[in-house]
Backbone as CSV, one residue per row, in Angstrom:
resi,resn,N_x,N_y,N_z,CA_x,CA_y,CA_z,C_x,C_y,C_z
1,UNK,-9.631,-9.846,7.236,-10.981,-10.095,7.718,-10.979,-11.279,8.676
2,UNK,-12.042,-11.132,9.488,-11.900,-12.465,10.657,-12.775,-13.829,9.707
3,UNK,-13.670,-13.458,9.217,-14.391,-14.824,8.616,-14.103,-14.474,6.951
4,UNK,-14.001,-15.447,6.359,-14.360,-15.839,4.671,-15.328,-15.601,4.149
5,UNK,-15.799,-14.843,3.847,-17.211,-14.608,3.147,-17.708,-14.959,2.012
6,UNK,-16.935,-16.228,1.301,-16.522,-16.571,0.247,-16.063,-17.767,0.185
7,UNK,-16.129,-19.206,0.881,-15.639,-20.290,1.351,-15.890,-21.132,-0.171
8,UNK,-16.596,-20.905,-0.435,-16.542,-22.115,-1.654,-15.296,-21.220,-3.288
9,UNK,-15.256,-20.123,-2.699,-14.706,-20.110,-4.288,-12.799,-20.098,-3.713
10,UNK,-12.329,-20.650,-4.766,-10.997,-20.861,-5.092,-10.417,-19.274,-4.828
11,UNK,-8.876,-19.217,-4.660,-8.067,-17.699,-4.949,-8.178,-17.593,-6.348
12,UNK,-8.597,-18.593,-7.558,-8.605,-18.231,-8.582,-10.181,-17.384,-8.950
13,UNK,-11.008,-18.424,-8.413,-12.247,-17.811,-8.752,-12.662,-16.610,-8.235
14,UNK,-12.046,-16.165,-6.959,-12.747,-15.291,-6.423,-12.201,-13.953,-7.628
15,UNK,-10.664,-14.017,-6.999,-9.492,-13.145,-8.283,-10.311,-12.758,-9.854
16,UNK,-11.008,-14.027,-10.080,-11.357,-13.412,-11.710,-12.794,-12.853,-11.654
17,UNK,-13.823,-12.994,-10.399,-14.848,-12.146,-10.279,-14.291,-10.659,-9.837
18,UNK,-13.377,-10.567,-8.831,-12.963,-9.466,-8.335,-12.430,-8.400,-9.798
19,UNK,-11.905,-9.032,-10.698,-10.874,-8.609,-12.186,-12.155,-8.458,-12.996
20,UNK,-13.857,-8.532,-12.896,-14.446,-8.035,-13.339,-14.890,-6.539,-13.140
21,UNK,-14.522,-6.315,-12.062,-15.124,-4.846,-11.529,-14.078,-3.436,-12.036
22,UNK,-15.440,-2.420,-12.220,-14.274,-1.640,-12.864,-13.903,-0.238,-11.229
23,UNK,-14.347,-1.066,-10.516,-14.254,0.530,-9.399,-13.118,-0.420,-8.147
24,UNK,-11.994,-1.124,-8.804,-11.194,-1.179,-8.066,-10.272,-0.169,-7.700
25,UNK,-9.528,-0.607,-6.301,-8.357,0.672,-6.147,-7.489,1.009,-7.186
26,UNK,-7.270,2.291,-7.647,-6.259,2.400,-8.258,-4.784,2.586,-7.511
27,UNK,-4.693,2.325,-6.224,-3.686,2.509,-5.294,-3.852,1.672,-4.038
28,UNK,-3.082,1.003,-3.975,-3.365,0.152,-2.254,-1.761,0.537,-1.536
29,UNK,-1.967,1.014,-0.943,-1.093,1.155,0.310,-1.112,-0.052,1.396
30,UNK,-0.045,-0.489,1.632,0.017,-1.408,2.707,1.429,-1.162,4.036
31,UNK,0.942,-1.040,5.247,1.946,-1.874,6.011,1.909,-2.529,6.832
32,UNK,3.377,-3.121,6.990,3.821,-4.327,6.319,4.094,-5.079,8.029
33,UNK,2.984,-5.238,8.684,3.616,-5.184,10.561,3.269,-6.283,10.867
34,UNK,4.473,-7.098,11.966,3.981,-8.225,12.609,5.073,-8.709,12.121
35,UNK,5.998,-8.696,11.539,7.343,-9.368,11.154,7.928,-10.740,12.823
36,UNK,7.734,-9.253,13.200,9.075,-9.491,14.828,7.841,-10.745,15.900
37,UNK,6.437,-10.007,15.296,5.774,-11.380,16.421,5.544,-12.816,15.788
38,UNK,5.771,-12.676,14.140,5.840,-13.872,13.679,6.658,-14.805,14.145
39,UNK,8.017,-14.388,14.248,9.160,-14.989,14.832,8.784,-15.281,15.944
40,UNK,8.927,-14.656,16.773,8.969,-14.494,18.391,8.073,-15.751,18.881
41,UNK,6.439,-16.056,17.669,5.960,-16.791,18.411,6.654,-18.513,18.019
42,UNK,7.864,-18.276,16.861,8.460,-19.742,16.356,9.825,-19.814,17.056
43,UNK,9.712,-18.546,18.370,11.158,-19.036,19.185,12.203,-18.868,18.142
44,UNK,12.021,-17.905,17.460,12.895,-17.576,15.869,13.274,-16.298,15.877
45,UNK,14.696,-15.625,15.662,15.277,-14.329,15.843,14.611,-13.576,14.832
46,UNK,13.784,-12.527,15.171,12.921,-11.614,14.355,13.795,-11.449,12.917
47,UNK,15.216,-11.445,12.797,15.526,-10.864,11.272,14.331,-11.901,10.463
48,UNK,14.564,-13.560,11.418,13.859,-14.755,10.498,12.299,-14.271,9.776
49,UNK,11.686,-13.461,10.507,10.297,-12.582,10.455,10.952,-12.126,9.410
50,UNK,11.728,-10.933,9.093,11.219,-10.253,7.874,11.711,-10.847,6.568
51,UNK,12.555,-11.775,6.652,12.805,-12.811,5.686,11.866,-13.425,5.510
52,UNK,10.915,-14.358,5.985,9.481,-14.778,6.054,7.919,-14.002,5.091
53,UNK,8.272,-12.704,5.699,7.658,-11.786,5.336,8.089,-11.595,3.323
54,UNK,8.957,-11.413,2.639,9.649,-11.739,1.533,8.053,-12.475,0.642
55,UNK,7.652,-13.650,1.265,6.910,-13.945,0.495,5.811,-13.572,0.659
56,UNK,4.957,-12.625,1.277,4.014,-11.880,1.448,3.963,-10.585,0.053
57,UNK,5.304,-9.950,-0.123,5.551,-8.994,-0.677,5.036,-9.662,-2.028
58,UNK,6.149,-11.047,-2.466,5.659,-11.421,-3.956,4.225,-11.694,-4.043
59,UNK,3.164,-11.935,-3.038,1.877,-12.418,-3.157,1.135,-11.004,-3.641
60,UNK,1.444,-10.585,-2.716,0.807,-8.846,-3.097,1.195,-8.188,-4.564
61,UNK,2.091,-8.546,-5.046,2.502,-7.876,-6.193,1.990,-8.936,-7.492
62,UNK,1.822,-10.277,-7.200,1.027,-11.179,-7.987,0.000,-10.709,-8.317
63,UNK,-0.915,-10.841,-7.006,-2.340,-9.933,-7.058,-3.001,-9.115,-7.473
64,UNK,-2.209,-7.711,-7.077,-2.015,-6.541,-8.026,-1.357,-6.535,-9.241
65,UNK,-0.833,-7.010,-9.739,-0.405,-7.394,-11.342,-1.631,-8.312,-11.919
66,UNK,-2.472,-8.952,-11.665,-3.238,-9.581,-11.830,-4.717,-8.992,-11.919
67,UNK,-4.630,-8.309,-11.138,-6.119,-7.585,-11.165,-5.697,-6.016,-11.782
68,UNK,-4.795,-5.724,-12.290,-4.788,-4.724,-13.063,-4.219,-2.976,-11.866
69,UNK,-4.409,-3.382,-10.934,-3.807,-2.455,-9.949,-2.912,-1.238,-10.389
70,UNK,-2.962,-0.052,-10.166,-2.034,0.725,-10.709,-0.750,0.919,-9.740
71,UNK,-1.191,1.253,-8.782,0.038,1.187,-8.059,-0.313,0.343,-6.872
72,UNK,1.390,0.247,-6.347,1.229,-0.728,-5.065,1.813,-0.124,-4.233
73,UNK,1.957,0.258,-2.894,2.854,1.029,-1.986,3.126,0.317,-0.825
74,UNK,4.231,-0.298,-0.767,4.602,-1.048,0.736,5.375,-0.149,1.398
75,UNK,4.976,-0.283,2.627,5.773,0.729,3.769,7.086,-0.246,4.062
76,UNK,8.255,-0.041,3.775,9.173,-1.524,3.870,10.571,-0.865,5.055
77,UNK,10.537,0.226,5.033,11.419,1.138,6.060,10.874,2.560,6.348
78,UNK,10.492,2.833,7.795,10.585,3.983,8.072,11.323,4.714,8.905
79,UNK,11.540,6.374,8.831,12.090,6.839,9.519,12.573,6.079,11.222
80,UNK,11.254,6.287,11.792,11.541,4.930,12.796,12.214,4.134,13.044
81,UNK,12.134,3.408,12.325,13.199,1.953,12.103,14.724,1.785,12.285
82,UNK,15.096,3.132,12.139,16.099,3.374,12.591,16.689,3.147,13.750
83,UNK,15.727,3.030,14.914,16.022,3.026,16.269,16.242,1.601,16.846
84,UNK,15.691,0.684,15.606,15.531,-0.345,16.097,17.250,-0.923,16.158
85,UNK,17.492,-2.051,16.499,18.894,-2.794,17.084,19.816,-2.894,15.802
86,UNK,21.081,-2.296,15.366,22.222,-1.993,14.334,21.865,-3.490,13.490
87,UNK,21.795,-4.817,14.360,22.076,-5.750,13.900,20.901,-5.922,13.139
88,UNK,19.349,-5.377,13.552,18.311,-5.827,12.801,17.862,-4.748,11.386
89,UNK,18.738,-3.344,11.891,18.428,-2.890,10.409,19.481,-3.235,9.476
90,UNK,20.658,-4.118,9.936,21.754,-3.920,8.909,20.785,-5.452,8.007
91,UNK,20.386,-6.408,8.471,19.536,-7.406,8.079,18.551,-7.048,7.071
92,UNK,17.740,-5.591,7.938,16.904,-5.527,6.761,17.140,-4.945,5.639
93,UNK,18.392,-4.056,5.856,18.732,-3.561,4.262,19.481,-5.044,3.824
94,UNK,20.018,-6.061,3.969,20.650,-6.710,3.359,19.494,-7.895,2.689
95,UNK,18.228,-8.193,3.596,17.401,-8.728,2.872,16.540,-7.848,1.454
96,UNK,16.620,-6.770,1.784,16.170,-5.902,0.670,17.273,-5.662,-0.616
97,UNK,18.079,-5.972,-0.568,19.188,-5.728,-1.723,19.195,-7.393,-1.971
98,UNK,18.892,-8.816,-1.370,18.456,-9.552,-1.709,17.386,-10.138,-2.575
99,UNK,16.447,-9.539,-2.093,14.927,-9.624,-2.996,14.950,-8.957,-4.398
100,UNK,15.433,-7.346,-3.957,15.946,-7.063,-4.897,16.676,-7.277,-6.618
101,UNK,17.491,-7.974,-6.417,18.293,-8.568,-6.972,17.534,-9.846,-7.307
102,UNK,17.088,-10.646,-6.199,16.422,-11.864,-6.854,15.212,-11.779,-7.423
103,UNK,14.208,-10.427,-7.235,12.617,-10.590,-7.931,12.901,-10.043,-8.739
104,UNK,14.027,-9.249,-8.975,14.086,-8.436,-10.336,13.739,-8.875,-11.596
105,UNK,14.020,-10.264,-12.040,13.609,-11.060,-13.149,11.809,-10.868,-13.361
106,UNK,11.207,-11.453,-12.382,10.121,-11.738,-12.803,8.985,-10.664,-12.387
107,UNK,9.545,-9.579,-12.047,8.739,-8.169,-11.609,9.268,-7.825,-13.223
108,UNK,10.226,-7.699,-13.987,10.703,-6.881,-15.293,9.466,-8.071,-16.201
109,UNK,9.535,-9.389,-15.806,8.107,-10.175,-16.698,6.639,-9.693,-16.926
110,UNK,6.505,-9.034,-15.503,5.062,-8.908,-15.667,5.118,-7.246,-16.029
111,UNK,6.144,-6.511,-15.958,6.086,-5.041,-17.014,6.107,-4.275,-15.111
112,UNK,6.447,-4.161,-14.149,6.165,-3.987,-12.941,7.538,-2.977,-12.785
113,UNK,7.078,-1.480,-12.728,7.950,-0.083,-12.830,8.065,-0.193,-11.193
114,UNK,9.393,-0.165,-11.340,9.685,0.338,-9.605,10.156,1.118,-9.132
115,UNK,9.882,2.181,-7.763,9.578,3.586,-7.456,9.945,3.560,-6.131
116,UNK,10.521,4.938,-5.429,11.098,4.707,-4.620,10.826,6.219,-3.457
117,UNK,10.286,5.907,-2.446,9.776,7.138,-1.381,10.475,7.047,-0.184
118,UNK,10.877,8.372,-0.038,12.132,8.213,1.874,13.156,9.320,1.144
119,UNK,13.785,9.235,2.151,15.274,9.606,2.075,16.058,9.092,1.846
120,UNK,17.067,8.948,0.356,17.504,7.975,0.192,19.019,8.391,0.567
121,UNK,19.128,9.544,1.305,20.372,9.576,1.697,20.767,8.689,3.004
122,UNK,19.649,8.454,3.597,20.060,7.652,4.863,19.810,6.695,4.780
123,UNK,20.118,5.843,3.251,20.173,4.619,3.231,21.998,4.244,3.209
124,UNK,22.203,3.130,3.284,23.589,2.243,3.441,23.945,3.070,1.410
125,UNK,25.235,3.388,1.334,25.377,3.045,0.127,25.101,1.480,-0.869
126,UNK,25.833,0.519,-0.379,25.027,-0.356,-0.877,23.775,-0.893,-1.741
127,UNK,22.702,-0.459,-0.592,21.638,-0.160,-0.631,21.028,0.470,-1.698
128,UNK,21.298,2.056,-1.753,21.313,3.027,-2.711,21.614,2.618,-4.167
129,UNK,22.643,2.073,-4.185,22.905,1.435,-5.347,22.166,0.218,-6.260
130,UNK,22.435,-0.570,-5.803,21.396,-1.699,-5.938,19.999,-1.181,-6.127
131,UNK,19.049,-0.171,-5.487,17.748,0.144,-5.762,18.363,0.905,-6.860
132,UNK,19.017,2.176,-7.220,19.556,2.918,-8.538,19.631,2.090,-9.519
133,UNK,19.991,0.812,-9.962,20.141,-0.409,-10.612,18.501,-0.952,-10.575
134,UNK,18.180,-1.218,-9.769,16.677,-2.050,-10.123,15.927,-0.877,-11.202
135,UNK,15.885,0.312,-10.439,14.419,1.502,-10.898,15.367,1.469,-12.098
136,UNK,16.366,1.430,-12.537,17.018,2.078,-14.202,16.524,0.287,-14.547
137,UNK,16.407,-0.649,-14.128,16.128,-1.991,-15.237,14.543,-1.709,-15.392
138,UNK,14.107,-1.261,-14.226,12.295,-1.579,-14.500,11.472,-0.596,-14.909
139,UNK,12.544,0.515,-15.307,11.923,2.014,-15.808,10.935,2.111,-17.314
140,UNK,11.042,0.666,-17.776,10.319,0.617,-19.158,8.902,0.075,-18.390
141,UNK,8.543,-0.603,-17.567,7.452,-1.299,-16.724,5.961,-0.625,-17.147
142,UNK,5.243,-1.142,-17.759,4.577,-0.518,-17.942,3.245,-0.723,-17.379
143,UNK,2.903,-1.554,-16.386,2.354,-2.227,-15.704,2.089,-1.493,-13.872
144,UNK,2.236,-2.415,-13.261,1.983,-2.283,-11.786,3.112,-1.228,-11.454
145,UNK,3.236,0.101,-10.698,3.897,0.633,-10.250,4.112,-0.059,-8.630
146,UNK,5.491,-0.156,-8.734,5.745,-0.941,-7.216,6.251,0.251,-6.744
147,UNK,5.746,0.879,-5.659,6.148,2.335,-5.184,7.079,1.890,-3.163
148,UNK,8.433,1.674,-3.306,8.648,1.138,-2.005,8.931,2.590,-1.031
149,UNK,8.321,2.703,-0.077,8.618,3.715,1.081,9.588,3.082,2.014
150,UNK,10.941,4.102,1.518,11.977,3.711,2.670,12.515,4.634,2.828
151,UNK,13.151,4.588,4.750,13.096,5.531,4.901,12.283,7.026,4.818
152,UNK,11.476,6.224,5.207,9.732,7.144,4.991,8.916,7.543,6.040
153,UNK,8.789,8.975,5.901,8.088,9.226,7.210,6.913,10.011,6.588
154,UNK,5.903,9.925,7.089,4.689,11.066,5.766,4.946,12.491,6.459
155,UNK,5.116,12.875,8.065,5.345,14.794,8.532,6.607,14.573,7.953
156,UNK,7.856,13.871,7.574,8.725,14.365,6.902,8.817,14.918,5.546
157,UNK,7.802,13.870,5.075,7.384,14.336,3.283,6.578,15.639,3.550
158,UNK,5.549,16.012,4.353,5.215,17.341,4.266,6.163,18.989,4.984
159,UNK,6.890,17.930,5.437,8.378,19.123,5.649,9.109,19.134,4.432
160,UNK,8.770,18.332,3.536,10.235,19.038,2.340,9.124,19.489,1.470
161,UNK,7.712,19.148,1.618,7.192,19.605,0.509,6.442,21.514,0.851
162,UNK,6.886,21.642,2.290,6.653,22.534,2.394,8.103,23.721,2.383
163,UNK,9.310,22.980,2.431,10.560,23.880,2.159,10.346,23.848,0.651
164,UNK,9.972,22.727,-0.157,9.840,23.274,-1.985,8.876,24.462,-1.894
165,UNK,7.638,24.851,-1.146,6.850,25.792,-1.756,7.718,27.321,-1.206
166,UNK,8.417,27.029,0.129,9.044,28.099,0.289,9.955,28.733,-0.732
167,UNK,10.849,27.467,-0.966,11.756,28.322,-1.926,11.778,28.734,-3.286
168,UNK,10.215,28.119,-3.728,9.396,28.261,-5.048,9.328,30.433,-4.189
169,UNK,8.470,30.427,-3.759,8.649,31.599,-3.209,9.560,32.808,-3.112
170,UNK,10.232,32.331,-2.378,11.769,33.098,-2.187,11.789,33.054,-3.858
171,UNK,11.707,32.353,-5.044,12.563,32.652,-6.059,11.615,33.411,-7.326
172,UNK,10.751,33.967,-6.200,9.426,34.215,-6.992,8.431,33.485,-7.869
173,UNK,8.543,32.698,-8.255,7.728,31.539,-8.813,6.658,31.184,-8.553
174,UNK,6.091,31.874,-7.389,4.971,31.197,-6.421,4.734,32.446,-5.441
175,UNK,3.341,33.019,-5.693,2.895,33.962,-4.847,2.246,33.292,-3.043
176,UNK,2.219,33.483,-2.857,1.671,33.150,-1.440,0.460,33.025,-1.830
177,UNK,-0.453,33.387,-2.603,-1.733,33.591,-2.211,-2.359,32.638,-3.700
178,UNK,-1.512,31.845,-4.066,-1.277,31.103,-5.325,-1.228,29.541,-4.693
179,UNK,-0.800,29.486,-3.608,-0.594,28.696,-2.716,-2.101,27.494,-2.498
180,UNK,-1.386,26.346,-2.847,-2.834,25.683,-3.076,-2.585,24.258,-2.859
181,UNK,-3.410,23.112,-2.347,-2.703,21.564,-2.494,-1.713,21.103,-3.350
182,UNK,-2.441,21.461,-5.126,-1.596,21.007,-5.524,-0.193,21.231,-5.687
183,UNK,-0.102,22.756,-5.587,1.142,22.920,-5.168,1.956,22.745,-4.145
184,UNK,1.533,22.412,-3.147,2.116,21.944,-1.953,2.612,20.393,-2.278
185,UNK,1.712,19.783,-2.851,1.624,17.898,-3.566,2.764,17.954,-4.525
186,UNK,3.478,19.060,-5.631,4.181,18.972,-5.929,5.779,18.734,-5.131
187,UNK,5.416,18.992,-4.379,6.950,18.496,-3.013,6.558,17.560,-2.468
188,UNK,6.136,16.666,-3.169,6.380,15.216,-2.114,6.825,14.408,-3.283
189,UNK,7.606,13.227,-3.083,8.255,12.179,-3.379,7.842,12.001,-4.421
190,UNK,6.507,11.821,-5.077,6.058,11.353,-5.786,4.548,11.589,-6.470
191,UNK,4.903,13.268,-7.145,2.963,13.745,-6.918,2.744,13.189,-8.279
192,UNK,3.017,12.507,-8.858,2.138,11.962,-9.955,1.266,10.840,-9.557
193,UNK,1.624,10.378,-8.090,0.936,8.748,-8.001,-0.632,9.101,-7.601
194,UNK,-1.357,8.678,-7.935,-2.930,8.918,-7.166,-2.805,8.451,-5.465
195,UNK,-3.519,9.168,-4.911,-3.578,8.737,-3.360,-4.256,7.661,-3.291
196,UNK,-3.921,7.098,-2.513,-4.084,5.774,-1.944,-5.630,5.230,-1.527
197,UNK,-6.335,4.683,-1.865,-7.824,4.439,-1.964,-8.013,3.528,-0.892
198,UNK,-6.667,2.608,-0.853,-7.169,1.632,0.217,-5.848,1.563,1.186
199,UNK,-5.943,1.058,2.541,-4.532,1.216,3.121,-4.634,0.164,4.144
200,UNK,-3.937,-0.676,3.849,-4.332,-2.014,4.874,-3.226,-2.164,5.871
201,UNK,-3.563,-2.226,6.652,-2.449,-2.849,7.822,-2.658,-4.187,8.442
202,UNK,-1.361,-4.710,8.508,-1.490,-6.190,9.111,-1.148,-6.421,10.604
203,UNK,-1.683,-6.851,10.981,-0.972,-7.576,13.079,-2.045,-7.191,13.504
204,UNK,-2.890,-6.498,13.115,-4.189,-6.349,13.891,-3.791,-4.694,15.041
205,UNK,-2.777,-4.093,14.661,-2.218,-2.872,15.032,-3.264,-1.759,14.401
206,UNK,-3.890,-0.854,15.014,-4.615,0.389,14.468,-4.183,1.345,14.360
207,UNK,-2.886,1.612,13.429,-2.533,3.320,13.528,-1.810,3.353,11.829
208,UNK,-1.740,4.501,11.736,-1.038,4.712,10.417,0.495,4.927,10.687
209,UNK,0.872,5.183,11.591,2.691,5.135,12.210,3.367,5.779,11.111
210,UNK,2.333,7.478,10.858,3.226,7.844,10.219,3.594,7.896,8.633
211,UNK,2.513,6.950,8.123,2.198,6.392,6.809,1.659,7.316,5.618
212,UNK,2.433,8.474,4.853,1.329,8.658,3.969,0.218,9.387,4.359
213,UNK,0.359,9.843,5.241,-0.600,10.824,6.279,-1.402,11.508,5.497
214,UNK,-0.390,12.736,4.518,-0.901,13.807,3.793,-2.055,12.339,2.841
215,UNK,-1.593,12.150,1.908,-2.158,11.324,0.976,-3.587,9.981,1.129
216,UNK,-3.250,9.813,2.689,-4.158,8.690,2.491,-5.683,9.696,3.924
217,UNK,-5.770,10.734,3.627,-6.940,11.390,4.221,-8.217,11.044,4.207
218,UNK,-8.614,10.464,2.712,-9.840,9.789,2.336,-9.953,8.276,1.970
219,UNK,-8.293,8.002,2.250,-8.187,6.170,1.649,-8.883,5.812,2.885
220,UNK,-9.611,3.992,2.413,-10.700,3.392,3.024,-9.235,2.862,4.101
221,UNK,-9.945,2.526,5.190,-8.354,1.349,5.793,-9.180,0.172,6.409
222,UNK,-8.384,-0.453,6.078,-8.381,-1.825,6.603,-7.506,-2.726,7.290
223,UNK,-7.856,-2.775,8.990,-6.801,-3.800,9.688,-6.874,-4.757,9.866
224,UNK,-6.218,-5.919,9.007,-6.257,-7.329,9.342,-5.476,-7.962,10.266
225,UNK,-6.140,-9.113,11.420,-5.332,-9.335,12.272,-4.027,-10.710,11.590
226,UNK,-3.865,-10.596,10.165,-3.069,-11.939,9.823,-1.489,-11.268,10.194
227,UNK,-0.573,-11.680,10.305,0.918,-11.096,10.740,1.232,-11.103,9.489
228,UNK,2.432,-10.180,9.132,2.165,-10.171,7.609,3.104,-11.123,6.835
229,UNK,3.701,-11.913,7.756,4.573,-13.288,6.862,3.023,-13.889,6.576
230,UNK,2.719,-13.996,7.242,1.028,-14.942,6.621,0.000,-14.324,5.750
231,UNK,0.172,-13.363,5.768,-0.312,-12.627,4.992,-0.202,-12.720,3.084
232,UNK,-1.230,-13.589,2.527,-0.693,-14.256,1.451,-2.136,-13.609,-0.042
233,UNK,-2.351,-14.302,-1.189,-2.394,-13.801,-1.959,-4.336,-13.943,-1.606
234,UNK,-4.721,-14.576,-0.625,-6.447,-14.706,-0.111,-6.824,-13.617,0.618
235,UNK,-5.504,-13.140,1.565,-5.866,-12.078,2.494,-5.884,-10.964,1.857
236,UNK,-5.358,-10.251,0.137,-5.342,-9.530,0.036,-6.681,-8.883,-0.802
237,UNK,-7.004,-10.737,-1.160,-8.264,-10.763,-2.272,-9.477,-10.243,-1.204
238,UNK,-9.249,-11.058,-0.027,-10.225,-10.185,0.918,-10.477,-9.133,1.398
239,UNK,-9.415,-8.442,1.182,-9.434,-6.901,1.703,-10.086,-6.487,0.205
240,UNK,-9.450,-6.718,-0.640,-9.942,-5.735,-1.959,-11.828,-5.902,-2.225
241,UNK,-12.047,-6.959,-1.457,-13.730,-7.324,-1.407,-14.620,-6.726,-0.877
242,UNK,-13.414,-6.479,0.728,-14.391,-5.575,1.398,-14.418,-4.194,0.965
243,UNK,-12.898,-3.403,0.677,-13.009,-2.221,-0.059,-14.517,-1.981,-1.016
244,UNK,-15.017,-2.969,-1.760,-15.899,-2.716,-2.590,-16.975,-2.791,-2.787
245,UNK,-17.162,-3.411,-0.913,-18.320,-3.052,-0.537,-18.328,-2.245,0.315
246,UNK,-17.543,-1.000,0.845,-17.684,0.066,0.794,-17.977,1.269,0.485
247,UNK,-18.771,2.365,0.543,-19.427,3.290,-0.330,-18.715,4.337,0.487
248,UNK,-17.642,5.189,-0.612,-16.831,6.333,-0.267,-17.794,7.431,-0.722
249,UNK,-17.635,8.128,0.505,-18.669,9.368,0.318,-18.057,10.794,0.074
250,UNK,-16.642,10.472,1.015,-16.042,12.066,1.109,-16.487,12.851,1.240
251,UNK,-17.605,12.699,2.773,-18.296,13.749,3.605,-19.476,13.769,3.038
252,UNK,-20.011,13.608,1.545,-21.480,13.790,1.346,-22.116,12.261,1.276
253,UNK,-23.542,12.602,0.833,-24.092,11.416,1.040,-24.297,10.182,-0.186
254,UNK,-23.763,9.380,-0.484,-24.084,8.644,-1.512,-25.467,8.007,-1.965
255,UNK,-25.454,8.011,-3.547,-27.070,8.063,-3.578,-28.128,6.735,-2.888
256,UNK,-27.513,5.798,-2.406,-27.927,4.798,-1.670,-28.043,4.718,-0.466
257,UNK,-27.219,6.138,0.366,-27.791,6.958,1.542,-28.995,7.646,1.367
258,UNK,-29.085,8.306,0.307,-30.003,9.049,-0.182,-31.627,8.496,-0.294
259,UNK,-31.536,6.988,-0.951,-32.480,6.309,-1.236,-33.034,6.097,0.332
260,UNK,-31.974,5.588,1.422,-32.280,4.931,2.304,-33.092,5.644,3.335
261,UNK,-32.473,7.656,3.191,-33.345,8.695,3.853,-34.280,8.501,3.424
262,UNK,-34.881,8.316,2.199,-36.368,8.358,1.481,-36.896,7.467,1.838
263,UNK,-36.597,6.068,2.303,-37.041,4.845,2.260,-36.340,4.340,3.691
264,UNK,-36.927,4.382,4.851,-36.847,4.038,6.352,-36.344,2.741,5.972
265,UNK,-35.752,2.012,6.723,-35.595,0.539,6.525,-35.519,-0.371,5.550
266,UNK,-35.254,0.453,4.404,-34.474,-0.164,2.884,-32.909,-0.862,2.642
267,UNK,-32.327,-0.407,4.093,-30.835,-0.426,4.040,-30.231,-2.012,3.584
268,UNK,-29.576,-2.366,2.838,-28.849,-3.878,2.694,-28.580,-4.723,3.783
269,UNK,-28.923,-5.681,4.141,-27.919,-6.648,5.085,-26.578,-6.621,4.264
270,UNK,-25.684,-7.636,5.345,-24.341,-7.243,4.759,-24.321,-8.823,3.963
271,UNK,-25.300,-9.755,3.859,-25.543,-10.552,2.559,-26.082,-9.903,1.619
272,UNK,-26.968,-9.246,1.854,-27.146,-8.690,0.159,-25.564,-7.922,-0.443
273,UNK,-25.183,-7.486,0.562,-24.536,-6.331,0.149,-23.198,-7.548,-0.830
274,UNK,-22.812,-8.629,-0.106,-21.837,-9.432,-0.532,-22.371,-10.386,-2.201
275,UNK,-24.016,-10.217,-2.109,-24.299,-10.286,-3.228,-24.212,-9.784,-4.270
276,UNK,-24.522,-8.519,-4.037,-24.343,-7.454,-4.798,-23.076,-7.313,-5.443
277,UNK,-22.011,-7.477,-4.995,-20.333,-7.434,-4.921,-20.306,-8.485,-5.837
278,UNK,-20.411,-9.114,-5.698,-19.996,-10.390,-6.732,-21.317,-10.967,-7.717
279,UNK,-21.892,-10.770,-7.805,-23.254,-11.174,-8.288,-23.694,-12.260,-7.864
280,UNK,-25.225,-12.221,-8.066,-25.899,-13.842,-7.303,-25.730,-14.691,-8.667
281,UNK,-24.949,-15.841,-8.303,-24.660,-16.236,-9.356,-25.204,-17.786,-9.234
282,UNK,-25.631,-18.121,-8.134,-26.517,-19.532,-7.691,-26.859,-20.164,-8.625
């Protein structure tokens, strides 16, 4: 968000009004952009950006462990990324088998199950391994699902989830005319997770690049212009604020649209509305 709407209360206070509400996301999707201009503007070799970035990730997963969050989804490699310079993806898998290894302790503290979306064949062996090792330590987690997309493209996830319905087909299992979302949702990475309610992007960039496409159709989005090394445990409390003063309609009208057809010029300012959100508590 560009202004604070909220200047007097603490990250604690706001956090434990926000941990009153029961119509939070059950899914936040995030990515994770602005690494390379963080650097760039400290005259600093971009790997220094996504190392930087490192502590953005633990803020977000504080947060969401804190407010009860069910899942968390960082976009942390995509298909894409690939193209970028040998030297900067060999960095970023090596900072990721870093973090790895080092948050593992205190993600297994707070009960935090970790999950894994992409292709994991076109990861480094290395790589592969080390995440095979984390998801078998944090598989008891009973808490925050940390869901990482690597090597992730969302038209790629609906290309394998559409070769599963084929060959459900071919093996008879599946009539054509049987053919339905959820069965299509069963071929992707991960159809038990709920879709994504909220989907924030950071750098002030407007696109989904690819993100979760199928899944996030009706998630709210939100682009903040913070880069996402700066991107810390206030910016996320702010997004989850505005999410909830949002009214998801999914094409129909909500009954406070409804009221407002009946009633010309009833509509909220966006102070009441921030009242409303948190209560007037003066």
């Amino acid at each position: 968000m560009a202004t604070d709407p909220f200047p007097d209360l603490t990250d604690e206070q706001l956090a434990g009004r926000l941990s009153e509400r029961k119509d939070l996301p059950r899914h936040v999707a995030i990515i994770m952009d602005g690494n390379g201009r963080w650097a760039r503007r400290r005259h600093l070799p971009r790997a220094a950006g996504h190392r930087a970035g490192r502590h953005a990730v633990r803020a977000a997963v504080r947060v969401c462990v804190r407010l009860g969050i069910q899942v968390l989804t960082l976009y942390t490699f995509s298909r894409e990324n690939f193209r970028r310079p040998p030297a900067e993806v060999q960095a970023l898998w090596n900072f990721l088998e870093e973090a790895l290894l080092e948050e593992q302790a205190e993600l297994a503290e707070h009960g935090v199950c970790l999950r894994v979306s992409g292709d994991r064949d076109l990861l480094p062996e290395r790589a592969r391994t080390i995440l095979a090792e984390a998801e078998s330590a944090l598989a008891g987690g009973r808490g925050l699902i940390l869901n990482l997309a690597l090597a992730y493209g969302g038209r790629q996830e609906i290309l394998r989830a559409v070769r599963h319905v084929v060959q459900r087909v071919a093996a008879g299992e599946l009539r054509v005319d049987e053919l339905d979302e959820e069965s299509l949702r069963q071929g992707f990475y991960h159809p038990e997770l709920p879709d994504p309610d909220l989907v924030i992007r950071t750098s002030g960039e407007c696109r989904l690049s690819n993100f979760l496409i199928w899944q996030a159709a009706y998630a709210e989005l939100l682009i903040s212009p913070v880069l996402w090394p700066d991107f810390r445990e206030r910016e996320l409390l702010l997004a989850l604020a505005e999410y909830l003063d949002r009214e998801r309609r999914y094409g129909g009208l909500s009954p406070a649209d409804a009221a407002t057809e009946a009633r010309p010029g009833a509509a909220a300012g966006a102070g009441d509305r921030w009242k409303r959100l948190l209560g007037n508590r003066s």
